[in-house]
N, C-alpha and C positions, 0 to 999 in steps of 0.2 A: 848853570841855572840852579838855584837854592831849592830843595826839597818841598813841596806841600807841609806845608805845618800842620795840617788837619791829619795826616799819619805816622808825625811821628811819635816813636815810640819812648816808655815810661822808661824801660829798661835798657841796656848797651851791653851785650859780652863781649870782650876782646880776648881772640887765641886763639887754637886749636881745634878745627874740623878733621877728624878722624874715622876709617873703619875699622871700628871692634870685629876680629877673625875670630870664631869663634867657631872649636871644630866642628859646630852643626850650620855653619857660614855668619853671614857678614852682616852686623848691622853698623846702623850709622852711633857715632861718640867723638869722646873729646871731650874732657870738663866742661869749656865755656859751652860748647855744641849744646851737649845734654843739657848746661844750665838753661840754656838758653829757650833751650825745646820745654822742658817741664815750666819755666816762665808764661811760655806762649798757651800751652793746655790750660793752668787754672786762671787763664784772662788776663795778665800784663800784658800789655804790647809792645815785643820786645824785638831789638834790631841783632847782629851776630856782623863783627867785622873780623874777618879771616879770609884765609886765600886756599884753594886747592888749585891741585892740576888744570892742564887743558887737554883731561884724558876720560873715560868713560864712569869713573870712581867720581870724578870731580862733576861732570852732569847728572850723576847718581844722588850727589848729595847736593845739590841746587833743587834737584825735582824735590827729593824728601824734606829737606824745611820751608820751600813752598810750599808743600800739603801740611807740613805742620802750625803752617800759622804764623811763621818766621817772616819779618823782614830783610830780604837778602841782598839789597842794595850795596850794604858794605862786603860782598863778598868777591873777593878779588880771584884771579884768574891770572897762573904764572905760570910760562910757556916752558920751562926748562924743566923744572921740578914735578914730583908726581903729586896725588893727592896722598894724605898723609894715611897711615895704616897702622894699628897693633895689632898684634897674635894676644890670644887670652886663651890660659889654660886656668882650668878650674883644679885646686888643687886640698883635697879637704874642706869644699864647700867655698871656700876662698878663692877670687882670682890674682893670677900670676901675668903678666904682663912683658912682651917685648914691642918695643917701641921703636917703628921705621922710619928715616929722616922723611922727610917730606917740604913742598910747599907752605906748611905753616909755620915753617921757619923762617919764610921772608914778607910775613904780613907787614905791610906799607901803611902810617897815616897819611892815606890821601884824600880826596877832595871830600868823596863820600863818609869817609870818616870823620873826616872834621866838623863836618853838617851834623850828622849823630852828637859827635862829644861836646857842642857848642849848647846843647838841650835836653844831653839827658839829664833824670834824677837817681840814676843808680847808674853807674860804671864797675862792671865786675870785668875779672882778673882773677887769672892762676901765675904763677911763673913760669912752667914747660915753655911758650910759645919765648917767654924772654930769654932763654938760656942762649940763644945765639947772638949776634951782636947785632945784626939787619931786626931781628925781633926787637932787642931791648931798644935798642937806638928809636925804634919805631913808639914804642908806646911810651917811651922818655919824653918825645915829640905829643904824643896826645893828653898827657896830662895839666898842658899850661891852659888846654883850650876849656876844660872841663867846669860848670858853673860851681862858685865857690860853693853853694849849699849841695850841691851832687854829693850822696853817698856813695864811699871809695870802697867797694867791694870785692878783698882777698880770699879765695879759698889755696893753699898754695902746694904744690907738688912736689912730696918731700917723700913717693912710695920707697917703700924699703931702704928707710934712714937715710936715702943720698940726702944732699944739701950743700949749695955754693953761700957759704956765710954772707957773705957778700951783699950779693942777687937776693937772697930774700931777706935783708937788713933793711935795704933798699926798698924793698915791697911793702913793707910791713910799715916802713915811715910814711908811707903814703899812702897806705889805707884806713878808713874809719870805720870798718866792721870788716873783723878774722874771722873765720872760720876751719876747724882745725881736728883731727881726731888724736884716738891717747898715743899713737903710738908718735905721730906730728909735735903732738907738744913734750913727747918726753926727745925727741930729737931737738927740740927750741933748747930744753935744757942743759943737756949735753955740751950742745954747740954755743951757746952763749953763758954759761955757767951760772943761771936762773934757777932757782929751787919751786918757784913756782912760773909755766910757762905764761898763764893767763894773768895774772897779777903783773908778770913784767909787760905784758904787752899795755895794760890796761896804763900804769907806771911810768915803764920807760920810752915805750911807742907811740903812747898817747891816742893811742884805738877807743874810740867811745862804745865798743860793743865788742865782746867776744862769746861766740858758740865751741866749744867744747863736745864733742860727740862722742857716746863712749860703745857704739855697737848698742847691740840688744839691749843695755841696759838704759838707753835713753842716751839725755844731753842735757846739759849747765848753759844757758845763756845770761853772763857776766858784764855787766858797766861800774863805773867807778860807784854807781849808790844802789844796785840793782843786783840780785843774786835768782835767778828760778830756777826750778829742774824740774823733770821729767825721765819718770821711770821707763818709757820705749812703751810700744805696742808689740808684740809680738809678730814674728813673720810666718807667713806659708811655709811649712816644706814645699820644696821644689825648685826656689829662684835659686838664684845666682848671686845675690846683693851688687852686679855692677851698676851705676848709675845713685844708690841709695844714699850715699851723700849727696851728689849734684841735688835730689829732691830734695832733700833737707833746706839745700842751700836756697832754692828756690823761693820755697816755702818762708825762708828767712826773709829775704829781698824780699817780697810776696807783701808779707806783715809790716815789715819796716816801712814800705813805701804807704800803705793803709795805716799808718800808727797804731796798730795793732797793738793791745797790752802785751807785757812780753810774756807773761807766763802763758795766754793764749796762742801766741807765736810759736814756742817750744813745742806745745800740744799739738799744732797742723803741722810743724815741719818733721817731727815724729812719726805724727800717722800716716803724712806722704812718704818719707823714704821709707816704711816698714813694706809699705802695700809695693813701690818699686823692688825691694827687697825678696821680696815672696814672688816674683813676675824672672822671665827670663828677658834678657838686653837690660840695656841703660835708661831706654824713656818709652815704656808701655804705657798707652793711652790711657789716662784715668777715666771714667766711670762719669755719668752727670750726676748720680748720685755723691759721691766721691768729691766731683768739684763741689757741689751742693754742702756737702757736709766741713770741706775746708773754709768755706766764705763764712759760713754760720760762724766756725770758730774764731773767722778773721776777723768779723764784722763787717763783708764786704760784699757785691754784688757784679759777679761776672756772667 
């Protein structure tokens, strides 16, 4: 039976449902995850297709993005595999990451999924969840379904310089807004012998938008006739920065989907991932003042 159209949502992430271990315990992550959750906070109505276990971690993280505001319809459920997990050690203020196989290596396009990608207007994407062949094959499968004006939403997973040239060639042809940090685009360079990462993407990829993120110092969001930046907001001592990109990202889609100017876009997705920045975990509840203050910039009303 096809979905109620009256629910569904503006947004779609596809990947990886994760527990962030962290030595003082466990919260819930996963790129798309967190994107997905900070989407849901400042008023997208966003859906998350991914699979965990059929074990206690995997009802843990059903109950938590039900309370966050998630639509969990696309959330699949595999009897073999566990749900997925990283260890996070903080290392100089920095997190350090090991990554456990999991259930989100065999997310499926099925029915539910197909219902989602036949109506979103944003389809985001990492590549961690592709790196398997059940992953890739799967979201290979969902992109013919996807409405041609759908913006194609990469943030991609390139931590400590790995990279399959390949798998993210692949990603990046098919996406219409990158998003990316310095040390990501100086590995684009590297690996495809580019002098500038963002000019090739914009060029040879044919990306109608790229974010550039430089840490504390802000972010560059670039199109072929468009240049803005943003010098950062400064963070708390005390956080952790996990999650502080996925805000950014958020905050991006967020704008994009509201036509938001872009130099006011850079300015909310700035001030979101600082405030996630300065918080401990990946998606601490923002503030109504907070949402309040994002809409203003967005020109929007959640």
């Amino acid at each position: 039976m096809p979905m109620p159209k009256r629910s569904m949502p503006s947004a779609l992430c596809w990947g990886e449902v994760l527990w962030d271990l962290f030595p003082s315990g466990a919260c819930l992550g996963g790129a798309p995850s967190n994107l997905a959750v900070h989407l849901a906070a400042i008023g997208v109505p966003t859906a998350l297709v991914t699979r965990v276990g059929s074990d206690m971690l995997g009802d843990q993280a059903r109950h938590e993005l039900l309370a966050r505001g998630l639509d969990v319809r696309g959330l699949q459920t595999d009897s073999e595999l566990a749900t997925g997990r990283v260890g996070i050690a903080l290392h100089e203020g920095e997190p350090r990451y090991t990554l456990h196989p999991g259930a989100w290596q065999r997310i499926e396009c099925d029915d539910s999924a197909v219902e989602f990608l036949r109506i979103t207007r944003a389809f985001c994407f990492g590549t961690l969840s592709q790196e398997s062949d059940a992953g890739l094959e799967s979201w290979r499968r969902a992109l013919p379904y996807l409405p041609a004006a759908a913006m194609r939403f990469c943030d991609p997973n390139l931590r400590g310089g790995r990279i399959d040239p390949e798998l993210v060639l692949e990603h990046m042809r098919a996406a219409s807004v990158v998003k990316l940090n310095e040390q990501e685009a100086k590995t684009f360079e590297d690996t495809y012998g580019c002098p500038d990462a963002v000019r090739w993407l914009l060029e040879d990829m044919n990306v109608s938008l790229v974010a550039k993120t430089l840490g504390p110092s802000g972010a560059i969001l670039q199109s072929p006739t468009e240049r803005h930046t943003h010098p950062g907001f400064p963070a708390t001592p005390g956080g952790d920065n996990v999650g502080a990109g996925d805000a950014f990202s958020a905050l991006l889609v967020a704008g994009l989907l509201a036509s938001a100017p872009l130099q006011s876009i850079v300015e909310a997705a700035n001030h979101y991932g600082s405030y996630v920045a300065s918080c401990r975990g990946a998606t601490p509840k923002p503030s109504l003042q907070l949402r309040q203050n994002i809409a203003e910039l967005l020109g929007t009303t959640y």
